[in-house]
N, C-alpha and C positions, 0 to 999 in steps of 0.2 A: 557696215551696219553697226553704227557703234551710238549706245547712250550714251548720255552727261553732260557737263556744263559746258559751254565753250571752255571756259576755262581748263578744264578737266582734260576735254580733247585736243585744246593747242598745248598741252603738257605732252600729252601719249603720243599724239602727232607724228613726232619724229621715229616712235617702235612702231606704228602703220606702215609708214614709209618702207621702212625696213623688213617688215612681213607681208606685204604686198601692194596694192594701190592708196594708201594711206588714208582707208577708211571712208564712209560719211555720216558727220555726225545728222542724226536723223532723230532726236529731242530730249525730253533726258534719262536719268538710269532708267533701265528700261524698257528703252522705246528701240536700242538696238533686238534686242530681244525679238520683241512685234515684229519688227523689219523682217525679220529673218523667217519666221513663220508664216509672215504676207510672200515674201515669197517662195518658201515651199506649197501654197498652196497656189498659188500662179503656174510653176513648175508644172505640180500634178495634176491641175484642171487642164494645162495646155498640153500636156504630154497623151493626157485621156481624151483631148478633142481630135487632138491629131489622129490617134490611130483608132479611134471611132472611123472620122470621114477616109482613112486609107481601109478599113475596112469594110464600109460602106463603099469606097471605088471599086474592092476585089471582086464585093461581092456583083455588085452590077455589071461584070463584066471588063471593065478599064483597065488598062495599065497601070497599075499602083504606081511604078518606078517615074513613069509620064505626069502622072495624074500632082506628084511631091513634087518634081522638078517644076510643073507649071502654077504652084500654090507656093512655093516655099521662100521666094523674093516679094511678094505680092503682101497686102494689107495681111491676111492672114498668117502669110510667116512666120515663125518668131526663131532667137535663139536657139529655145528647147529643142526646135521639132529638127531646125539644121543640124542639131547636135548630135539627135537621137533618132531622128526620122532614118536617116542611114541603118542605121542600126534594125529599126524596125523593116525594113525592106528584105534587108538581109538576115530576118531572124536572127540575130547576131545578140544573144543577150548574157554576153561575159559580162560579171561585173563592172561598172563606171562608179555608179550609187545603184545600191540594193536596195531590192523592194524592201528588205527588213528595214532599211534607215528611213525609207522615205516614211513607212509606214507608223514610226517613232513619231516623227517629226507631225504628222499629223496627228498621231496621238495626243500631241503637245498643242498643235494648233485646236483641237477640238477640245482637251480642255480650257485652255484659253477661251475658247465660244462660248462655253459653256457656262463659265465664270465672269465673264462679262453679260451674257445674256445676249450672246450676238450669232443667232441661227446660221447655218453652213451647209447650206442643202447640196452644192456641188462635192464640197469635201468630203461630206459624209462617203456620198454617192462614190469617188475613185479609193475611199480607205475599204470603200468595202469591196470594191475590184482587187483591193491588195490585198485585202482578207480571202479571197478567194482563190487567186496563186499564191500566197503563201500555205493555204491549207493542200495546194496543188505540189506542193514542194517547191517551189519559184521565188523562195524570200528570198536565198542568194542571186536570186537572177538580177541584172539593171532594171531599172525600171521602165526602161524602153520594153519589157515586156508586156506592158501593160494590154499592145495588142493580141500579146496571147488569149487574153481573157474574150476578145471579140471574136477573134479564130476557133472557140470554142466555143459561144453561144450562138452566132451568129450561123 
């Protein structure tokens, strides 16, 4: 996720390579930036739908463990939830990324909304899930705890 000119970025190019997948430039100064906040808010929306609907399975009675393995390959899938879905199965919420970072980073993204004038009715909605484990004491938890928050009101 990197801004700048082409120019710019076929200079840097060769330190990408060297510090991991060698970048993509994505428009200019900038717009790495945006990139980065688009996808923490992908992350967070898709980590909160996830254990919304494993929550919604528990509670209907389902196999959660059944319920991820038959959703997790399929259109709805994603990285995040393969990543983190374990996690959430197993209550398992040792740090990976903490809710305090994620909860920055959408601090960021929502000033950013804000400042461009661009409404974020999802993000709002999961900063205030993290608002509410971290007032739980859960900022050091991953953020795969996001379904604790459903294991509580639900």
């Amino acid at each position: 996720m990197v801004g700048g000119t082409d120019k710019d970025y076929a200079e840097a190019k060769p330190l990408f390579d060297v510090l991991g997948n060698g970048g993509n430039l994505v428009g200019p100064i900038g717009s790495g930036n945006v990139c980065k906040l688009a996808n923490q808010i992908m992350v967070a929306v898709n980590l909160a739908g996830g254990a919304e609907a494993l929550s919604l399975a528990e509670k209907a009675g389902a196999d959660v463990e059944k319920v991820f393995n038959a959703i997790k390959d399929g259109f709805a899938g994603s990285n995040a939830m393969n990543a983190r879905g374990p996690k959430m199965l197993k209550e398992d919420y040792a740090p990976g990324f903490r809710i305090d970072l994620h909860w920055k980073d959408l601090n960021n993204v929502l000033e950013t909304g804000y400042l461009t004038g661009a409404p974020l009715p999802l993000t709002i909605q999961v900063q205030n899930m993290f608002n509410y484990l971290r007032a739980g004491g859960d900022g050091v938890s991953d953020h795969s705890a996001l379904i604790k928050y459903y294991k509580e009101i639900l």
